[in-house]
Predicted model as a PDB file, atoms N, CA, C, CB and O in Angstrom, pLDDT in the B-factor column:
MODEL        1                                                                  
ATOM      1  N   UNK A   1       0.846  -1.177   0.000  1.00 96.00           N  
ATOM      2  CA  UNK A   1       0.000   0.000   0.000  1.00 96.00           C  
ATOM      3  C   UNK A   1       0.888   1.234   0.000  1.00 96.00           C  
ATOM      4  CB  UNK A   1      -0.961   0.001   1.218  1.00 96.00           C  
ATOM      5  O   UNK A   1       1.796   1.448   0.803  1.00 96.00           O  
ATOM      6  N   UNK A   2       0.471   2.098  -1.104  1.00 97.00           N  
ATOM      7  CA  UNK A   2       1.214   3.261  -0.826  1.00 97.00           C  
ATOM      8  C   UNK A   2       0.342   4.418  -0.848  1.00 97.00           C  
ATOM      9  CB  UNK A   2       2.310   3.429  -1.747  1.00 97.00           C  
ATOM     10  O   UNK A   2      -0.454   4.691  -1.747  1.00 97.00           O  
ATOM     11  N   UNK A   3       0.643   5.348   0.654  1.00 97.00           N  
ATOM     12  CA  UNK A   3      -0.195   6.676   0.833  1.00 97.00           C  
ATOM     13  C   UNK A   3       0.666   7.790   1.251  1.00 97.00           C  
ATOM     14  CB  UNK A   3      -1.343   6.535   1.918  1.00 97.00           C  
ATOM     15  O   UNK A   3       1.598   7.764   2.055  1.00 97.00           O  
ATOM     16  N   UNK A   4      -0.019   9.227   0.256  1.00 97.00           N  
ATOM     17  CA  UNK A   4       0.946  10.554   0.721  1.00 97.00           C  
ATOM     18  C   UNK A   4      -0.205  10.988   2.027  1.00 97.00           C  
ATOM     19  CB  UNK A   4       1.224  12.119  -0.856  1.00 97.00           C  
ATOM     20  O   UNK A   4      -1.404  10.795   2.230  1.00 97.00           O  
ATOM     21  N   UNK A   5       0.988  11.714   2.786  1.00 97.00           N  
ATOM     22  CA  UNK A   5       0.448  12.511   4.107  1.00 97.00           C  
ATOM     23  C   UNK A   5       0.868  13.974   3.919  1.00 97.00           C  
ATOM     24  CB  UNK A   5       1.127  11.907   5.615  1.00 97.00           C  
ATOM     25  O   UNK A   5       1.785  14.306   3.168  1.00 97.00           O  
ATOM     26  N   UNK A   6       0.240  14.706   4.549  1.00 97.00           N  
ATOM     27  CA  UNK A   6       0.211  16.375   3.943  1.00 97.00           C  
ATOM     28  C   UNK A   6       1.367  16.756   5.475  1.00 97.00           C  
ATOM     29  CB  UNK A   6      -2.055  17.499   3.902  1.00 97.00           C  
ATOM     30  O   UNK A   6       0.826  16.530   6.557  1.00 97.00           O  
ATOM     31  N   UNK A   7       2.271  17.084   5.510  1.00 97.00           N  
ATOM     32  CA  UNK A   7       3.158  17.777   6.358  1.00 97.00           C  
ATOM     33  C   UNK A   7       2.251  19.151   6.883  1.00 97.00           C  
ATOM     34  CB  UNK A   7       4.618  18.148   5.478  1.00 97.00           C  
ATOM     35  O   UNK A   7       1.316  19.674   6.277  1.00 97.00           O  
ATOM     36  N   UNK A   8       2.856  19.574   8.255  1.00 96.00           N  
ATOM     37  CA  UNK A   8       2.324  21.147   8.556  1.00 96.00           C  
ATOM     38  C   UNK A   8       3.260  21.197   9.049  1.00 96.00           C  
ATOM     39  CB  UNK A   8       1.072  21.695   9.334  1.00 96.00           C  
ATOM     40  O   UNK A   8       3.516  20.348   9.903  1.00 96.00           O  
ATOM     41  N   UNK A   9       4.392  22.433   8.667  1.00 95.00           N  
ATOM     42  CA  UNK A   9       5.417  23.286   9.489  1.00 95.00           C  
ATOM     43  C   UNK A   9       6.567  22.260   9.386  1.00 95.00           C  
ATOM     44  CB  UNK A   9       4.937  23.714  11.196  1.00 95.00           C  
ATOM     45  O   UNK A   9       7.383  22.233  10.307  1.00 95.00           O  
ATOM     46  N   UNK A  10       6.689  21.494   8.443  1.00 95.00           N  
ATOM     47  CA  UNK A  10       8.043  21.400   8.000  1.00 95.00           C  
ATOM     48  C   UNK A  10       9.007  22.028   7.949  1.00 95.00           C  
ATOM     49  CB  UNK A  10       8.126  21.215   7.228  1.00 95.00           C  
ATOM     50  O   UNK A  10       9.164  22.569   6.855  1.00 95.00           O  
ATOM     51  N   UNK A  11      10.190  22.315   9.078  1.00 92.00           N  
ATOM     52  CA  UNK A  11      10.688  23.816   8.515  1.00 92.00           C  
ATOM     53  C   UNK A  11      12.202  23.404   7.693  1.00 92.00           C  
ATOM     54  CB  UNK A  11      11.006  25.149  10.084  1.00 92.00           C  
ATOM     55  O   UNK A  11      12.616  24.451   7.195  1.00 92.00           O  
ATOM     56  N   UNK A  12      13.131  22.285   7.393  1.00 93.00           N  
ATOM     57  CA  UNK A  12      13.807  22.364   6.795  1.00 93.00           C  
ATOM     58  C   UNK A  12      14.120  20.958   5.462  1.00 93.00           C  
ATOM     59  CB  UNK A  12      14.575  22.754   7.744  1.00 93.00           C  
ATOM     60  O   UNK A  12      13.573  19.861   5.578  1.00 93.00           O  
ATOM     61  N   UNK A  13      14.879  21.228   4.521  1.00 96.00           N  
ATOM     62  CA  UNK A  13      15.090  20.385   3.775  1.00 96.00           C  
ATOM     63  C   UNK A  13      16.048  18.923   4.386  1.00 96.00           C  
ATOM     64  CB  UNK A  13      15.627  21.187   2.728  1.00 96.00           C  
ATOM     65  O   UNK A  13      16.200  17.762   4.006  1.00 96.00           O  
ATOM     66  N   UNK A  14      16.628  19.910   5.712  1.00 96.00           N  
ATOM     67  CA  UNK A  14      17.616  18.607   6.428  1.00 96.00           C  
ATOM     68  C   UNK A  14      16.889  17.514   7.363  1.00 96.00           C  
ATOM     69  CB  UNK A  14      18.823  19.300   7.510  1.00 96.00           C  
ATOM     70  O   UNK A  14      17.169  16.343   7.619  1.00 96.00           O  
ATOM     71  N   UNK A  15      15.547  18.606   7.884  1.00 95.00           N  
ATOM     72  CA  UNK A  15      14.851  17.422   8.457  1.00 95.00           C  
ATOM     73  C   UNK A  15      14.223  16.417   8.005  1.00 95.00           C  
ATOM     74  CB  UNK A  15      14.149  17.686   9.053  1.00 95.00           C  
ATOM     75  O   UNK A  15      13.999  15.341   8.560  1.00 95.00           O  
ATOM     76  N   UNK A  16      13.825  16.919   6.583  1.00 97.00           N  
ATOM     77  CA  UNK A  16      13.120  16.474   5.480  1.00 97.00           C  
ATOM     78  C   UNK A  16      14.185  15.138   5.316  1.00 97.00           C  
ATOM     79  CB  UNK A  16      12.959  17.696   4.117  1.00 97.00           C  
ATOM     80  O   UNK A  16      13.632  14.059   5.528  1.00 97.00           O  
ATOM     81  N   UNK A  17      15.250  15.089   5.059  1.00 97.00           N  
ATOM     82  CA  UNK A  17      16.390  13.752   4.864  1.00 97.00           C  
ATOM     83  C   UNK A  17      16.012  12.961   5.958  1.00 97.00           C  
ATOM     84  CB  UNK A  17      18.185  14.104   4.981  1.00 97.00           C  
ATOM     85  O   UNK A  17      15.590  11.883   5.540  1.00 97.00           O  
ATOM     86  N   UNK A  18      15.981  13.039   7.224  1.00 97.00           N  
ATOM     87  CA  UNK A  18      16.349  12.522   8.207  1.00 97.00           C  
ATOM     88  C   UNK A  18      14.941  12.120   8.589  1.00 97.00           C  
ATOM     89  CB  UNK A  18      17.204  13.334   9.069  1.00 97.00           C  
ATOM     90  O   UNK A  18      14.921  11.154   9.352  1.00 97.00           O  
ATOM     91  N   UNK A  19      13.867  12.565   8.290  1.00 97.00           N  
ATOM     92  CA  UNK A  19      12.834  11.652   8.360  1.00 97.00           C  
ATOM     93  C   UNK A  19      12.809  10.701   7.640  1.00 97.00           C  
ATOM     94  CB  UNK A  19      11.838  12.082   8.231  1.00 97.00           C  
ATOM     95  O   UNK A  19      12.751   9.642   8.266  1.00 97.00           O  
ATOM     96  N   UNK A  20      12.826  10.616   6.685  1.00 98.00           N  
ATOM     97  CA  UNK A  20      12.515   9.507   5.124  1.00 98.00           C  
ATOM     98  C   UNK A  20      13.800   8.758   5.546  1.00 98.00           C  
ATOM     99  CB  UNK A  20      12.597  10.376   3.043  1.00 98.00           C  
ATOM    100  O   UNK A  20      13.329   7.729   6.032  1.00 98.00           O  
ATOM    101  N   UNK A  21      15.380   8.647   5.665  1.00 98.00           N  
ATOM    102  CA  UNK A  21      16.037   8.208   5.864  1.00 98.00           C  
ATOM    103  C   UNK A  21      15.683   7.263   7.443  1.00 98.00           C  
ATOM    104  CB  UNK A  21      16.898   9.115   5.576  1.00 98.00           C  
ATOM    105  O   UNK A  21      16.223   6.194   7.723  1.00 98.00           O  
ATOM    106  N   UNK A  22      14.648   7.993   8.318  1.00 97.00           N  
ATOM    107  CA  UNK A  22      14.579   7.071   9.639  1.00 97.00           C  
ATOM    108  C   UNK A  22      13.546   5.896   9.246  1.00 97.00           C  
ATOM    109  CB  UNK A  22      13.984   7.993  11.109  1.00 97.00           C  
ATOM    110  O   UNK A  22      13.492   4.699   9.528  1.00 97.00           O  
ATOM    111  N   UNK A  23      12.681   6.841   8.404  1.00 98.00           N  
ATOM    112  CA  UNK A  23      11.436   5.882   8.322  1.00 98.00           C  
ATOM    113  C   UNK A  23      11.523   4.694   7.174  1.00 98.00           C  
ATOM    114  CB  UNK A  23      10.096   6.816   7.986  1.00 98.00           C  
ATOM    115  O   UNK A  23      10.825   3.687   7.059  1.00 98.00           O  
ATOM    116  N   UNK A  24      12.778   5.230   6.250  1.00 98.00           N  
ATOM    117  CA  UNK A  24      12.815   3.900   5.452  1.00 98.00           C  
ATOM    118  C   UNK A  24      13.866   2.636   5.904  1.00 98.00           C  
ATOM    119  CB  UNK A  24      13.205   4.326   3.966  1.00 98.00           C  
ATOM    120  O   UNK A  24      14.155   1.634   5.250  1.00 98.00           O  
ATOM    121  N   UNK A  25      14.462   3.159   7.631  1.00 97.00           N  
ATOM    122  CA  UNK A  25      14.710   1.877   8.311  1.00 97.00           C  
ATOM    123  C   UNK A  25      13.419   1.127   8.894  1.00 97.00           C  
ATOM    124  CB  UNK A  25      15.687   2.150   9.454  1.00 97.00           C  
ATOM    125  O   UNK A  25      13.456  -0.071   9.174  1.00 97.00           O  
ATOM    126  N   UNK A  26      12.304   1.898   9.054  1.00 97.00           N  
ATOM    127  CA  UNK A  26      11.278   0.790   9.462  1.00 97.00           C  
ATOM    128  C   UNK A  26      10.681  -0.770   9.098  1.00 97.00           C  
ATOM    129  CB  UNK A  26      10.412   1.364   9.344  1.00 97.00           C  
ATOM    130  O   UNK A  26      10.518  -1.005   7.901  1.00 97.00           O  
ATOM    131  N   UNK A  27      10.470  -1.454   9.723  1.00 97.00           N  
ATOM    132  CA  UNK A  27      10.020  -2.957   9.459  1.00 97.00           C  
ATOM    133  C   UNK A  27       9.131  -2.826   8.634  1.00 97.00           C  
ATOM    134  CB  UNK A  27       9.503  -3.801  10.569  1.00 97.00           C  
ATOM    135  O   UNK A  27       8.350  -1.886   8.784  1.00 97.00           O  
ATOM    136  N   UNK A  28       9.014  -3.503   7.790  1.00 97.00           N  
ATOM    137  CA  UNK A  28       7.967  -3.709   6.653  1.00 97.00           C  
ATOM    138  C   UNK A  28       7.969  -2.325   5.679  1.00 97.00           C  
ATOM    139  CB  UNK A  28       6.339  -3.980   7.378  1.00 97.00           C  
ATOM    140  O   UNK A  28       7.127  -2.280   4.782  1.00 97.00           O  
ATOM    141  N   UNK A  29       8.650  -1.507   5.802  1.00 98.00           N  
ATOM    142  CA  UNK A  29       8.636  -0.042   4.491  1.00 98.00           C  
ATOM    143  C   UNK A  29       9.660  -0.511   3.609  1.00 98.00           C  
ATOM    144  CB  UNK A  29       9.187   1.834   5.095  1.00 98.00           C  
ATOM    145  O   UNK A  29      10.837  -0.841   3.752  1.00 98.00           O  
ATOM    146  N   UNK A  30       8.701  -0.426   2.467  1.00 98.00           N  
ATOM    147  CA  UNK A  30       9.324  -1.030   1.095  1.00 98.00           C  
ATOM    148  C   UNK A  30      10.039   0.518   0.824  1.00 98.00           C  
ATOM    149  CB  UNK A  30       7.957  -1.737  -0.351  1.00 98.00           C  
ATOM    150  O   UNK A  30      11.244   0.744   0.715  1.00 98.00           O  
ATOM    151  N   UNK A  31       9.229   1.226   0.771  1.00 98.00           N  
ATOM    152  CA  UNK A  31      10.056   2.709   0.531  1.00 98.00           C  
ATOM    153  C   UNK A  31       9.873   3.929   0.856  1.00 98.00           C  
ATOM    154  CB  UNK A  31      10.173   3.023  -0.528  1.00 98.00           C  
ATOM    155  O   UNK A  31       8.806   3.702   0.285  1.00 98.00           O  
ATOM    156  N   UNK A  32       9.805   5.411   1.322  1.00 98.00           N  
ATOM    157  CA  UNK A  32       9.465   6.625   2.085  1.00 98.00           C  
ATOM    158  C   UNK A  32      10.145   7.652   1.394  1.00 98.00           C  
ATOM    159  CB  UNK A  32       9.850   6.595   3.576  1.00 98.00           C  
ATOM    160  O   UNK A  32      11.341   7.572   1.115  1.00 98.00           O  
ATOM    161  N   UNK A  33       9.420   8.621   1.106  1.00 98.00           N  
ATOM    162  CA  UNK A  33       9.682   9.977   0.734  1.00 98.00           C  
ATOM    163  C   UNK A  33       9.110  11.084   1.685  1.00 98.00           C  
ATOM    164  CB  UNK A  33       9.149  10.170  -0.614  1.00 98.00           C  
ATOM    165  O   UNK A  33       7.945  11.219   2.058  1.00 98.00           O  
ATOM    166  N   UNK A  34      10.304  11.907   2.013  1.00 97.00           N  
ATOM    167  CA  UNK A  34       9.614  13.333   2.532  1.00 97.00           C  
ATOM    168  C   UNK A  34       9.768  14.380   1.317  1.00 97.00           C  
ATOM    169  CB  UNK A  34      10.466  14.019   4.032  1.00 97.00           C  
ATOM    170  O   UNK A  34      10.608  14.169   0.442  1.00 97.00           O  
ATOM    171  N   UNK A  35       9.096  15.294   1.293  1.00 97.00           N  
ATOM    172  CA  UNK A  35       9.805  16.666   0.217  1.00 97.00           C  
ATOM    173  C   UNK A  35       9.580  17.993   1.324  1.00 97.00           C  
ATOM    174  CB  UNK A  35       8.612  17.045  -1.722  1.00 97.00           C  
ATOM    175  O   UNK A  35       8.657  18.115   2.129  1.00 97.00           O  
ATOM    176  N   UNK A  36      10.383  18.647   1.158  1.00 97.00           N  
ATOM    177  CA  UNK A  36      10.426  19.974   2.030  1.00 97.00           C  
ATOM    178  C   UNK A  36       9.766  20.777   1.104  1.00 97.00           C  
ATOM    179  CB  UNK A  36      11.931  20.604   2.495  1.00 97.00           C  
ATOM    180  O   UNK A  36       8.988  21.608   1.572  1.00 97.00           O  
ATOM    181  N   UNK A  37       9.895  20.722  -0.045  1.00 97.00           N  
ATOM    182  CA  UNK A  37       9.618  21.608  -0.441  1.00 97.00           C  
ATOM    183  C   UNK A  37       7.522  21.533  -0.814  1.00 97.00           C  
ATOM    184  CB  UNK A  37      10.804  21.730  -1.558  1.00 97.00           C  
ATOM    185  O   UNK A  37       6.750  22.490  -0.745  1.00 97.00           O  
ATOM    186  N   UNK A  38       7.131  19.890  -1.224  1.00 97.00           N  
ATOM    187  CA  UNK A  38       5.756  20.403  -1.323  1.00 97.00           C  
ATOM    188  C   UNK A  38       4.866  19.848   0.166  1.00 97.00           C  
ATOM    189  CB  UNK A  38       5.043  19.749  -2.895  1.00 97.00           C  
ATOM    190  O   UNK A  38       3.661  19.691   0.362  1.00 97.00           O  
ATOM    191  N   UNK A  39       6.039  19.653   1.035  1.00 97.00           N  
ATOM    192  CA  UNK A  39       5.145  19.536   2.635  1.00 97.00           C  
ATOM    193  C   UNK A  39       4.465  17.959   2.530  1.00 97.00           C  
ATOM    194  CB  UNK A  39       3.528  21.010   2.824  1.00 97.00           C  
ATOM    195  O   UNK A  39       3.575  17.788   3.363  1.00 97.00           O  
ATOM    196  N   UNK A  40       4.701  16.957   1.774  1.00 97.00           N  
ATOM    197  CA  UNK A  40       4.420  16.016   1.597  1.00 97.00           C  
ATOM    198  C   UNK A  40       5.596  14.922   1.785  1.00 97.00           C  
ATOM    199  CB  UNK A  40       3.841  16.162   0.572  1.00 97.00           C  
ATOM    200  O   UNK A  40       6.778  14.850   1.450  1.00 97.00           O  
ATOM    201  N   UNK A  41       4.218  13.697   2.845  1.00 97.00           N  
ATOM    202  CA  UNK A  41       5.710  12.346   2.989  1.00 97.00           C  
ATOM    203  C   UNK A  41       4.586  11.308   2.508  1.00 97.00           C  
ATOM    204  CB  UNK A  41       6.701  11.816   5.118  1.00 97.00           C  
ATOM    205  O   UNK A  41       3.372  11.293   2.709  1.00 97.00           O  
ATOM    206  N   UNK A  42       5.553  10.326   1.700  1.00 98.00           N  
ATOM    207  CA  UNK A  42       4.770   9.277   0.993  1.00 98.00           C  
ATOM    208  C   UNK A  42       5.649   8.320   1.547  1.00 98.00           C  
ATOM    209  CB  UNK A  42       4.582   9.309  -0.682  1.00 98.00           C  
ATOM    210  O   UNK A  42       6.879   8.343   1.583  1.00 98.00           O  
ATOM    211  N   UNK A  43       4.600   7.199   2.114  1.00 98.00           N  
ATOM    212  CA  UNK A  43       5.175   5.804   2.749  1.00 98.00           C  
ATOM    213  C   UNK A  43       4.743   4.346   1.432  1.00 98.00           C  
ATOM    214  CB  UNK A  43       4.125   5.519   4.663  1.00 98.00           C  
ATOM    215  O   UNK A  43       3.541   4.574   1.294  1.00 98.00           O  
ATOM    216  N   UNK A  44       4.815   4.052   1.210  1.00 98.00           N  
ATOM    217  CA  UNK A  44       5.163   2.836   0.603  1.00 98.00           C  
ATOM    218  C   UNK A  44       5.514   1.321   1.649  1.00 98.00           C  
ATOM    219  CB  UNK A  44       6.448   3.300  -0.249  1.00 98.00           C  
ATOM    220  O   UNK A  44       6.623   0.830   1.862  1.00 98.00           O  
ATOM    221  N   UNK A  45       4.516   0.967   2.028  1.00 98.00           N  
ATOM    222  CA  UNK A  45       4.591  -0.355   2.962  1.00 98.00           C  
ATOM    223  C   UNK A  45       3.880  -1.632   2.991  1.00 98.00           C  
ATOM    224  CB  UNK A  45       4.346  -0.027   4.080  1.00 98.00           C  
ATOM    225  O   UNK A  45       2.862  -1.787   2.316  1.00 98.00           O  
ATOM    226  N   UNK A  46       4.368  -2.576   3.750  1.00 96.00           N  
ATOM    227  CA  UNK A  46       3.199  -3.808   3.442  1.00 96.00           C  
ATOM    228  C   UNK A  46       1.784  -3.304   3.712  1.00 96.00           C  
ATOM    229  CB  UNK A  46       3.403  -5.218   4.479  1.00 96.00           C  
ATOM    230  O   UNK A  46       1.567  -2.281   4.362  1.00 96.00           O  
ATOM    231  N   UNK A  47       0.671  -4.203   3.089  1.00 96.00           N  
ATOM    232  CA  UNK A  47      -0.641  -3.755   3.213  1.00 96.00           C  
ATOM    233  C   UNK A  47      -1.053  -4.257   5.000  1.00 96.00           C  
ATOM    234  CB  UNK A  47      -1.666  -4.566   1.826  1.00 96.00           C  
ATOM    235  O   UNK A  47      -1.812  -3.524   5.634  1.00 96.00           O  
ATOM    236  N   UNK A  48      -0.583  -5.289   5.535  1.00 96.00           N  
ATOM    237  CA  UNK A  48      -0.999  -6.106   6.614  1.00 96.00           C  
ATOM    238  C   UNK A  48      -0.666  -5.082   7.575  1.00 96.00           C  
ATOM    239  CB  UNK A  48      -0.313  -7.567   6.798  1.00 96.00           C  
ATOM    240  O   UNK A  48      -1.670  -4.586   8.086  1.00 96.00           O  
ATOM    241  N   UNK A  49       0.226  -4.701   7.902  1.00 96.00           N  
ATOM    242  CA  UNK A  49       1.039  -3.566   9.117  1.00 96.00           C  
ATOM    243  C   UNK A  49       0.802  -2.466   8.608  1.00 96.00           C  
ATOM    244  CB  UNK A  49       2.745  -3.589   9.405  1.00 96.00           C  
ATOM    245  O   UNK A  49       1.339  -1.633   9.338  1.00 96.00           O  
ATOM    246  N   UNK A  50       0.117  -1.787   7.456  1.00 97.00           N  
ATOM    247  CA  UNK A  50       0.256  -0.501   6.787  1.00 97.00           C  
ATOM    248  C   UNK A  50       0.414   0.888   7.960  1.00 97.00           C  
ATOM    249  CB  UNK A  50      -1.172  -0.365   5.777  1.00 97.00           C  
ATOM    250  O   UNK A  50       1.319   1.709   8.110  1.00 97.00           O  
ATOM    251  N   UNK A  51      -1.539   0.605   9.008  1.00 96.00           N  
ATOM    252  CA  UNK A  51      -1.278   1.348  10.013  1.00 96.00           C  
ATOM    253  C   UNK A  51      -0.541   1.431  11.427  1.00 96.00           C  
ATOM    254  CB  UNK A  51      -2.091   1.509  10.126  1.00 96.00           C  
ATOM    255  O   UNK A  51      -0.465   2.436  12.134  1.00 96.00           O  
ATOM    256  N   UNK A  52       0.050   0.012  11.726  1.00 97.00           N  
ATOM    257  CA  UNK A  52       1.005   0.379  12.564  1.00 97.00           C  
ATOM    258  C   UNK A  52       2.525   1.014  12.002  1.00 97.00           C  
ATOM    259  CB  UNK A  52       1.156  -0.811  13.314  1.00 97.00           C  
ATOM    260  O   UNK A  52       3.302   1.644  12.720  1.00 97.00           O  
ATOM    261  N   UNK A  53       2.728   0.718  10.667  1.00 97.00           N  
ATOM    262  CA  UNK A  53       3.856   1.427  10.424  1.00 97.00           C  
ATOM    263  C   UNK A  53       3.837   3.039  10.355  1.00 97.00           C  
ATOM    264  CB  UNK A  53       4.306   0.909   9.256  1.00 97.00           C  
ATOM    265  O   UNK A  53       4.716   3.756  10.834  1.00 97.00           O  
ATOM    266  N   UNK A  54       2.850   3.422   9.774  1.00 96.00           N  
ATOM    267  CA  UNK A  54       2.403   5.255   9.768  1.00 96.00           C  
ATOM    268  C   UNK A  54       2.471   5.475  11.178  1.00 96.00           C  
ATOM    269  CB  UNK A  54       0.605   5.811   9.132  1.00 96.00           C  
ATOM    270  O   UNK A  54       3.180   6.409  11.553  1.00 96.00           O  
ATOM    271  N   UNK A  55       1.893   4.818  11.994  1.00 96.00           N  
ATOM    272  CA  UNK A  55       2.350   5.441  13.573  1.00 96.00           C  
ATOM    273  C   UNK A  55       3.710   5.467  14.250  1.00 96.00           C  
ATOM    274  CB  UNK A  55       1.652   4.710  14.592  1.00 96.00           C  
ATOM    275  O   UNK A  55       4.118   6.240  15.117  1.00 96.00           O  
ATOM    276  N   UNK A  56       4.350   4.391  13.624  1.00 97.00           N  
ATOM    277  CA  UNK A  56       6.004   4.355  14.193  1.00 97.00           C  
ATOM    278  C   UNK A  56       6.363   5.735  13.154  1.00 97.00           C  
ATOM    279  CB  UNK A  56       7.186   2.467  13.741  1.00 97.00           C  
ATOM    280  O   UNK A  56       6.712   6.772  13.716  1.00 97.00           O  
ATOM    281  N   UNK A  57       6.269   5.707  11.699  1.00 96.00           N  
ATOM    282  CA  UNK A  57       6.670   6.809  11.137  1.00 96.00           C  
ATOM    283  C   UNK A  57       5.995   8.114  11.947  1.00 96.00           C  
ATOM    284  CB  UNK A  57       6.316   6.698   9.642  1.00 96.00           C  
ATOM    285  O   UNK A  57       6.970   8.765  12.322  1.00 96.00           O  
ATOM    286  N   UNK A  58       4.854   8.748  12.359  1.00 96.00           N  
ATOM    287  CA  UNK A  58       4.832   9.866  12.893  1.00 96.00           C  
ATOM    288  C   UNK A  58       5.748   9.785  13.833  1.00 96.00           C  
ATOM    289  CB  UNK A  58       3.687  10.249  13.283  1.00 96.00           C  
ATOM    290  O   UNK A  58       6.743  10.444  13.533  1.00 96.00           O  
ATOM    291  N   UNK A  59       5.858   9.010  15.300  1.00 96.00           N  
ATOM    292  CA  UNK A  59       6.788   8.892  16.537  1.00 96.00           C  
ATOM    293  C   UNK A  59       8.067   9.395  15.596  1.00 96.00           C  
ATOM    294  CB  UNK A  59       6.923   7.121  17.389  1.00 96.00           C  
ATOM    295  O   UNK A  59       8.405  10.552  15.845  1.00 96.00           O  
ATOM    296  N   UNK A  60       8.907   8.660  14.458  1.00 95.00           N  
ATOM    297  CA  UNK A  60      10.185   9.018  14.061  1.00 95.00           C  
ATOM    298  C   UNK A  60      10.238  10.510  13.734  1.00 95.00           C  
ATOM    299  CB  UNK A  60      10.605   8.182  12.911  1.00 95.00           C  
ATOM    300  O   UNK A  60      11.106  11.315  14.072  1.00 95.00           O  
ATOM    301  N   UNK A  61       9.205  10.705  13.053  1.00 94.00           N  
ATOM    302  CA  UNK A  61       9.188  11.877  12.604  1.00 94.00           C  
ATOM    303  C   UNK A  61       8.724  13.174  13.713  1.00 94.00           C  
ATOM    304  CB  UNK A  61       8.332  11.710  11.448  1.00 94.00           C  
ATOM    305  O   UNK A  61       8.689  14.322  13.270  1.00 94.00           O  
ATOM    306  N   UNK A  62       8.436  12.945  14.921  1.00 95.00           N  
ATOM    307  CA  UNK A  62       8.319  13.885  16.119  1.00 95.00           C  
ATOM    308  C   UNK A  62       9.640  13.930  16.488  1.00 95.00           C  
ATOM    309  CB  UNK A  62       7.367  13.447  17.325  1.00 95.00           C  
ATOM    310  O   UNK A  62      10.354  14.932  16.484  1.00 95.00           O  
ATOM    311  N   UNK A  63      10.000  12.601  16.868  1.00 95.00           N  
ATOM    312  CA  UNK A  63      11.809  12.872  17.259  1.00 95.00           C  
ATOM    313  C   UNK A  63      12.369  14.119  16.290  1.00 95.00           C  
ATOM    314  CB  UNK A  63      12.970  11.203  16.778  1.00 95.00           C  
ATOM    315  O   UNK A  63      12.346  15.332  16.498  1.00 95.00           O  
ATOM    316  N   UNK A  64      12.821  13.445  15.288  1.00 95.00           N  
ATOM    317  CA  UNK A  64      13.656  14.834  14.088  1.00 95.00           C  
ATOM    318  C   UNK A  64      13.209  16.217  14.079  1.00 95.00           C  
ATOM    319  CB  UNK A  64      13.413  14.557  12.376  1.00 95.00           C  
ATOM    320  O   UNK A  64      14.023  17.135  14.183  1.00 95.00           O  
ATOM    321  N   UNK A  65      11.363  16.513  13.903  1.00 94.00           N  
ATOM    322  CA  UNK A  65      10.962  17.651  13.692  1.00 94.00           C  
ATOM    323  C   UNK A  65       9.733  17.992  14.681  1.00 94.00           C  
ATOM    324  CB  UNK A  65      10.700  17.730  12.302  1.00 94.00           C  
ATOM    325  O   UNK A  65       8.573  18.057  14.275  1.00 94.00           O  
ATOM    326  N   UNK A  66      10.138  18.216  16.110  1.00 95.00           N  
ATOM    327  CA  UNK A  66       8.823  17.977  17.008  1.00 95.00           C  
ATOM    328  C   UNK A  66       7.889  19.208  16.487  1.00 95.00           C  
ATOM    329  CB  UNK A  66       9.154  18.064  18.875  1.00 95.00           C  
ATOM    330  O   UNK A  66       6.912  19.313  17.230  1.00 95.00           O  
ATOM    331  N   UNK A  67       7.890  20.057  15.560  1.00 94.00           N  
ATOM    332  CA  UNK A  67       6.856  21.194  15.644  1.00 94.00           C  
ATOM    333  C   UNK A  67       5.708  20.612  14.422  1.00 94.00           C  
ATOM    334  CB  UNK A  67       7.670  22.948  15.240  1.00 94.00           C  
ATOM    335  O   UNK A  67       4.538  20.983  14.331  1.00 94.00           O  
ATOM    336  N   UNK A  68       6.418  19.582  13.516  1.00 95.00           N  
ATOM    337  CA  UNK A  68       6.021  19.188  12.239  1.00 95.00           C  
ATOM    338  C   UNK A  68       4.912  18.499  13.048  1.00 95.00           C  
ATOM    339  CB  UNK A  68       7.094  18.325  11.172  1.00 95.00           C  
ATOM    340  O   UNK A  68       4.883  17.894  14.120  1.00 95.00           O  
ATOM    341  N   UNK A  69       3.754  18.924  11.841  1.00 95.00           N  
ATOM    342  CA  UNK A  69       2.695  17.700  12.231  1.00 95.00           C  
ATOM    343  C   UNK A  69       2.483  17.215  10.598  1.00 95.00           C  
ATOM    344  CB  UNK A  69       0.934  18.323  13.187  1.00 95.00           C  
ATOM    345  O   UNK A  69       2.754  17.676   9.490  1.00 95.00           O  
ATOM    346  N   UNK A  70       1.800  15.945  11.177  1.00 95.00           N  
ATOM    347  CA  UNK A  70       1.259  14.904  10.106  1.00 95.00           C  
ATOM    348  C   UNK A  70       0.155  14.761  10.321  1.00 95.00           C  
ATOM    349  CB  UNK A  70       1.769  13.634  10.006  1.00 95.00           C  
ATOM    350  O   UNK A  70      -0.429  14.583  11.390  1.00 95.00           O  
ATOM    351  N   UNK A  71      -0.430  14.875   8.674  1.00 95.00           N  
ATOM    352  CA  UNK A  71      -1.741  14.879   8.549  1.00 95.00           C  
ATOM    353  C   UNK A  71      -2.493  13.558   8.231  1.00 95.00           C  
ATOM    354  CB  UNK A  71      -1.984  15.785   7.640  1.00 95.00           C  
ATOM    355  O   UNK A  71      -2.625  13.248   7.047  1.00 95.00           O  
ATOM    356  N   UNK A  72      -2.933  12.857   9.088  1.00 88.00           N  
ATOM    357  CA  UNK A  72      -2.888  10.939   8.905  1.00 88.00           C  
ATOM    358  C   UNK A  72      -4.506  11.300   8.840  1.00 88.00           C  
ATOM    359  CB  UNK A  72      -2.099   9.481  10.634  1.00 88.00           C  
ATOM    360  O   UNK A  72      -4.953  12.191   9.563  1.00 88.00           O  
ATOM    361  N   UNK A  73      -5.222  10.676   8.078  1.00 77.00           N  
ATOM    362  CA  UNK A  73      -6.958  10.709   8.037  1.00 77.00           C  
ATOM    363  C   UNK A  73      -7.474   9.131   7.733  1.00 77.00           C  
ATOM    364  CB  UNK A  73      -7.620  11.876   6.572  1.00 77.00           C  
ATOM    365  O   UNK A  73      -8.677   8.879   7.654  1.00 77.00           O  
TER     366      UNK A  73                                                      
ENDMDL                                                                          
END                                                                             
């Protein structure tokens, strides 16, 4: 399954690395993109774990950028 999430207050292109780089060590993520620039992170993961992996990815992604929020619906 692959789904984009809408970023809020992304503030740099370095955090932007260091999310996608944490989250594409996660179990079961086939692959992860952040972009700084259009405020969007796309996960790419098994279908079975899809939503426990988006929740380990927000937790990673609070560590790196605690002001960033993710828009999960």
């Amino acid at each position: 399954m692959k789904k984009t999430f809408k970023l809020i207050d992304l503030d740099c292109a370095n955090g932007a690395a260091k999310m996608e780089a944490a989250i594409k060590k996660l179990e079961g993520v086939k692959d992860a993109s952040v972009s700084f620039l259009s405020q969007k992170m796309t996960i790419d993961a098994e279908d079975d774990k899809f939503d426990e992996i988006v929740k380990q990815a927000v937790k990673v992604c609070k560590k790196v950028e605690p002001d960033c929020e993710i828009v999960v619906k």
